[in-house]
SELUMBA-572955 format. One record per residue (C-alpha): residue in three letters; x, y, z. Coordinates in nm, 4 decimals, m for minus. Example, Ala and Ser with C-alpha at 12.3 -4.5 7.8 and 13.67 -1.06 7.14 Angstrom:
[ALA [1.2300 m0.4500 0.7800]]
[SER [1.3670 m0.1060 0.7140]]
//
This chain:
[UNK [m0.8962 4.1683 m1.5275]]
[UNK [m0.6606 4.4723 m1.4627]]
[UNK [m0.3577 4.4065 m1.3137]]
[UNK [m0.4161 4.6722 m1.0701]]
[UNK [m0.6995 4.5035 m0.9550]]
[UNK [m0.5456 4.1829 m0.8244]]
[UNK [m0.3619 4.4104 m0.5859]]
[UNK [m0.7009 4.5963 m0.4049]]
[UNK [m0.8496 4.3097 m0.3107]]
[UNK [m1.0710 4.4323 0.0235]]
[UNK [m1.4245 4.5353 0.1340]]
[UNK [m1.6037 4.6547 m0.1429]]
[UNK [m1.9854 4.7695 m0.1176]]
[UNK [m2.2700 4.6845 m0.3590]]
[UNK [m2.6225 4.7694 m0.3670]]
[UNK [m2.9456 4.5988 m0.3878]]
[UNK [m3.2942 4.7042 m0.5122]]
[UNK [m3.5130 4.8238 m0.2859]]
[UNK [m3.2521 5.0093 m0.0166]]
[UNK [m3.0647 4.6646 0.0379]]
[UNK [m2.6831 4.6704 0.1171]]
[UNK [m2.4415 4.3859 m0.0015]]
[UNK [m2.0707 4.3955 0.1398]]
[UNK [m1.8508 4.1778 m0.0067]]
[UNK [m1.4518 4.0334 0.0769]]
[UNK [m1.3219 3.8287 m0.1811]]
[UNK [m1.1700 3.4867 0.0487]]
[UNK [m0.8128 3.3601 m0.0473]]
[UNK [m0.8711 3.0417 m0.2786]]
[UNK [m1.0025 2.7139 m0.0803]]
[UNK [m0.8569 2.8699 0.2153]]
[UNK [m1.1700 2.7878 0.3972]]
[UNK [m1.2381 2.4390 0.4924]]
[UNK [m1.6054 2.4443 0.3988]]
[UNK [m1.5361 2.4603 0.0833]]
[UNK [m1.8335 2.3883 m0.1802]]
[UNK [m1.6994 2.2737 m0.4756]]
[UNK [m1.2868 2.2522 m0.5483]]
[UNK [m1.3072 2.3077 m0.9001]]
[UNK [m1.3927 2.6616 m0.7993]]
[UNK [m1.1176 2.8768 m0.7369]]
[UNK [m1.2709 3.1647 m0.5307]]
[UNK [m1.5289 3.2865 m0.3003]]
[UNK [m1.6723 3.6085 m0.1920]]
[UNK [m1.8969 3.6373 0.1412]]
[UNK [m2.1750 3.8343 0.0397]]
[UNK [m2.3677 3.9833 0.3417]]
[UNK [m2.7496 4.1331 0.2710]]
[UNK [m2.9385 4.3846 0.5037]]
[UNK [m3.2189 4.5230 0.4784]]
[UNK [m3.2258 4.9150 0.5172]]
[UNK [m3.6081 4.9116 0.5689]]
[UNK [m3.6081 4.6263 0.8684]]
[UNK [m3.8805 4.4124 0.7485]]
[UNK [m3.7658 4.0260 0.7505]]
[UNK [m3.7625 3.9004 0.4303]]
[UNK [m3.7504 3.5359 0.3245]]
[UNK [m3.6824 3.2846 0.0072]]
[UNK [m3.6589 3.6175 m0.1538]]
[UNK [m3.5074 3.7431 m0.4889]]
[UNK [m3.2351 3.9993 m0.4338]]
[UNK [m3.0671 4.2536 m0.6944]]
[UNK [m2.7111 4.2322 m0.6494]]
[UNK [m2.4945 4.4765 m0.8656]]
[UNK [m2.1326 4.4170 m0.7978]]
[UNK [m1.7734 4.5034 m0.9407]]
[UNK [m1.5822 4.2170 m1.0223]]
[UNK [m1.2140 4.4092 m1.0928]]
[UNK [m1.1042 4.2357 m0.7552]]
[UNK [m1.2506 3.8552 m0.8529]]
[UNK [m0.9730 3.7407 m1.0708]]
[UNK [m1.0620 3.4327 m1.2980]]
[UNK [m1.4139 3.4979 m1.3683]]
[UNK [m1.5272 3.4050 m1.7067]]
[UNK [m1.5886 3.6616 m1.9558]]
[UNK [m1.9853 3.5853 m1.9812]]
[UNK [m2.0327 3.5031 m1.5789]]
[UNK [m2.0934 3.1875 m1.6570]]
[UNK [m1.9050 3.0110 m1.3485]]
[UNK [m2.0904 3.2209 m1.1033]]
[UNK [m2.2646 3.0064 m0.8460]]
[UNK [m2.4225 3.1256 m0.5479]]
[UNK [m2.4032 2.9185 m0.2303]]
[UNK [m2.5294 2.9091 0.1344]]
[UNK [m2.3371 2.6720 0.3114]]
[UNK [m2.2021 2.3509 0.1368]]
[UNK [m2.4579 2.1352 0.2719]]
[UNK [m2.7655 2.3513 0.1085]]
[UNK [m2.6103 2.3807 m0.2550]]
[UNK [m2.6381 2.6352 m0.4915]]
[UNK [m2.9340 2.9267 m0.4809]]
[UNK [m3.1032 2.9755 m0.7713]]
[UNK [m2.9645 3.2624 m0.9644]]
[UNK [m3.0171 3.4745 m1.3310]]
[UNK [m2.7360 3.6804 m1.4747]]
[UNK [m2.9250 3.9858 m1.5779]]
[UNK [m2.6037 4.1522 m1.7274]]
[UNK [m2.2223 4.0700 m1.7168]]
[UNK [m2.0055 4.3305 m1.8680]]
[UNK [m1.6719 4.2032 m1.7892]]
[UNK [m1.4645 4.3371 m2.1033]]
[UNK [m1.6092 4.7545 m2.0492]]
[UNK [m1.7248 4.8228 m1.6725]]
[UNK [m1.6079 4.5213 m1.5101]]
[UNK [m1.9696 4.5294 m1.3430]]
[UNK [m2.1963 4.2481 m1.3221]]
[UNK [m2.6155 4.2443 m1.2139]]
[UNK [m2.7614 3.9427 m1.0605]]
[UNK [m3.0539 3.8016 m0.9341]]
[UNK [m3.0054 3.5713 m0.6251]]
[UNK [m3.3014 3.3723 m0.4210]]
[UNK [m3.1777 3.4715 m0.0617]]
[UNK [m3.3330 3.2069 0.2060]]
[UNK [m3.2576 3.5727 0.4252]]
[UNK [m3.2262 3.8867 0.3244]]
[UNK [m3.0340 3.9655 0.6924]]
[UNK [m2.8176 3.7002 0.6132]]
[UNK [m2.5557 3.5995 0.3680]]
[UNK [m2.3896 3.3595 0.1198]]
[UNK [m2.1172 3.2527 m0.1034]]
[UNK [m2.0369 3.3633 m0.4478]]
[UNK [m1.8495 3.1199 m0.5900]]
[UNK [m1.6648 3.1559 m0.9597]]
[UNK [m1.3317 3.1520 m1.1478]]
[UNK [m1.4358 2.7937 m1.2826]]
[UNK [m1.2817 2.7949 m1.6533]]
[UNK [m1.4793 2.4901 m1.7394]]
[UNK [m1.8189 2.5758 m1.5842]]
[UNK [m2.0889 2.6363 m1.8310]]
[UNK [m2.3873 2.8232 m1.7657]]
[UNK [m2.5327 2.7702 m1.4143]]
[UNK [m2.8591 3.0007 m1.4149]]
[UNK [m3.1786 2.8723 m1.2797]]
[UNK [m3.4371 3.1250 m1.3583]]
[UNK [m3.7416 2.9198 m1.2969]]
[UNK [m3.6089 2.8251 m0.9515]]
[UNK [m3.5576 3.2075 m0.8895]]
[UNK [m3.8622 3.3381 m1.0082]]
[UNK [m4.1371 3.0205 m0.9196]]
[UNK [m4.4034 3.1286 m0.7459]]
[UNK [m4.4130 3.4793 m0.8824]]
[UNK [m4.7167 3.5960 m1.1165]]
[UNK [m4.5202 3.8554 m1.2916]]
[UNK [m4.1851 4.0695 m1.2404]]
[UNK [m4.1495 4.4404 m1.3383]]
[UNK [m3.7945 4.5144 m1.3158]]
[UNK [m3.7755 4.9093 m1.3634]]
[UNK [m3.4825 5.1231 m1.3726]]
[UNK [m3.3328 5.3830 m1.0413]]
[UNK [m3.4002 5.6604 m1.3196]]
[UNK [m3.8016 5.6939 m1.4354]]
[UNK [m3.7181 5.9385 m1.6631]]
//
């Protein structure tokens, strides 16, 4: 992570698929009592809306989000978890891309029990290994197209 980086730590806004917004604030380590696992050492709040208004549940959302402000996350996403509360555990999640070392950028796929709702990303867990659970995510579902903002 840049340097730089550390220092901007504030609201940042990513978008979902399908006209979905996702605003994120990084929360100072285990500063929060509700804290889901300690061997974690961040958390951002990710909030979803829905542009379009239609209530969506147990659904699959595209998150693309900028991780310059997340410092500690591994290199390959790995320690990414996403959370509800720390009663429900983690969501099932895939890491579609993490390009830490050029763009700093990282695409996800997270089951949201709400898309008007929100949840924890958790990371910055040296020792975590890989914590996707695609067949969580996508069970249920008889096929996925996943096609690019750009048809051309």
């Amino acid at each position: 992570m840049k340097s730089s980086a550390k220092a901007g730590i504030g609201l940042m806004l990513v978008s979902l698929l399908l006209g979905l917004l996702i605003f994120a604030n990084p929360v100072p380590v285990r500063s929060n009592p509700d804290w889901w696992d300690t061997s974690w050492g961040g958390k951002v709040l990710i909030y979803v809306n829905n542009s379009y208004g239609e209530m969506l549940t147990n659904y699959p959302a595209h998150i693309s989000i900028n991780l310059s402000a997340l410092t500690g996350v591994q290199s390959d996403c790995d320690d990414l978890r996403a959370v509800k509360n720390t009663e429900d555990g983690e969501l099932p999640l895939e890491i579609e891309n993490c390009s830490l070392s050029e763009t700093e950028n990282a695409t996800l796929w997270v089951l949201v029990p709400e898309v008007n709702g929100s949840f924890y990303l958790y990371y910055n867990n040296p020792s975590a290994t890989n914590g996707e659970n695609k067949t969580g995510l996508w069970d249920g579902f008889e096929i996925v197209y996943h096609f690019g903002d750009n048809p051309t």
